[in-house]
C-alpha positions in Angstrom: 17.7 -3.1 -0.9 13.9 -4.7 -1.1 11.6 -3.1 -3.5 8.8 -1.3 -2.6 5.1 -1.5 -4.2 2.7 1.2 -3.6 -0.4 0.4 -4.4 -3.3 2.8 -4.5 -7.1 0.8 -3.7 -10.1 1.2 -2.3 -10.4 1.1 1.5 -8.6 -2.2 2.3 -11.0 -3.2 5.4 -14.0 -3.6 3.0 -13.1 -6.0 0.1 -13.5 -9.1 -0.4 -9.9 -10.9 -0.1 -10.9 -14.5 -2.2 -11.7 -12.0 -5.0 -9.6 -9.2 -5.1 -6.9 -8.9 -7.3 -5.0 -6.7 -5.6 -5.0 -8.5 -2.5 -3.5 -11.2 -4.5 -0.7 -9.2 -5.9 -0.3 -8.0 -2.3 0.3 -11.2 -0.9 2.8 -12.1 -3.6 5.0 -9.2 -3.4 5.2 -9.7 0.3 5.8 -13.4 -0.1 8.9 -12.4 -2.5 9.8 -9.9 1.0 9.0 -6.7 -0.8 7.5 -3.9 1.4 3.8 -2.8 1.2 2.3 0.5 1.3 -1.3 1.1 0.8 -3.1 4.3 -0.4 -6.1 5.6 -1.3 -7.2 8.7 -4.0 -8.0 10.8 -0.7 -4.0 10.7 0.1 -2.6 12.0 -3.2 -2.4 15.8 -3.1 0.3 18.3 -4.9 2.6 21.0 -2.6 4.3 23.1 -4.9 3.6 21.5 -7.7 5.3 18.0 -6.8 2.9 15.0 -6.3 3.3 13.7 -3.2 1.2 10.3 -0.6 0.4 10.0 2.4 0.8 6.2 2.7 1.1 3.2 5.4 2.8 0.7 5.6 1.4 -2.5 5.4 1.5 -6.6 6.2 -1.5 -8.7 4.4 -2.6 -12.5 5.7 -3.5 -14.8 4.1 -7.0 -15.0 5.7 -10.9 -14.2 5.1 -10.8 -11.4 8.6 -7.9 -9.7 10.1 -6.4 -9.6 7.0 -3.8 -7.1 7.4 -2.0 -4.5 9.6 -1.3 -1.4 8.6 2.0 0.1 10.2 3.6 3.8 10.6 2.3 6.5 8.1 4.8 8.5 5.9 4.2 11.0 3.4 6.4 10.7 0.6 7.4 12.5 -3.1 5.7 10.5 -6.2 6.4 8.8 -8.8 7.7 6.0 -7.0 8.5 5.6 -3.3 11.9 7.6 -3.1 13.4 7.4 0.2 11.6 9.1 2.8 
């Protein structure tokens, strides 16, 4: 089974990818073929008091524009990013 990494950032289409750190860590983990998904605060919410995301999947490059795709959206239960 590959690991999953959530990560929760600011909006990915406006940083600066030479000097973001969590680019960087994005970039490894998907080099060691873990899969990505990307958050922001705005997709955190609670239904019945459970925490739960609203996240995308997501490939990064290695590259100053175009620097990643987002893929299908899920929602999933937190902590962690049990099956969904």
């Amino acid at each position: 089974m590959s690991i999953r990494l959530g990560i929760l950032m600011d909006p990915i289409g406006a940083i600066k990818v030479h000097k973001d750190s969590s680019f960087a860590m994005l970039l490894a983990a998907q080099t060691r073929g873990w899969q990505l998904f990307y958050m922001q605060q705005a997709d955190l919410y609670l239904r019945n008091d459970r925490a739960f995301a609203s996240m995308r999947q997501l490939r990064v490059y290695d590259r100053d524009s175009d620097c990643m795709s987002g893929l299908s959206r899920k929602t999933c239960p937190c902590p962690g990013l049990m099956p969904c």
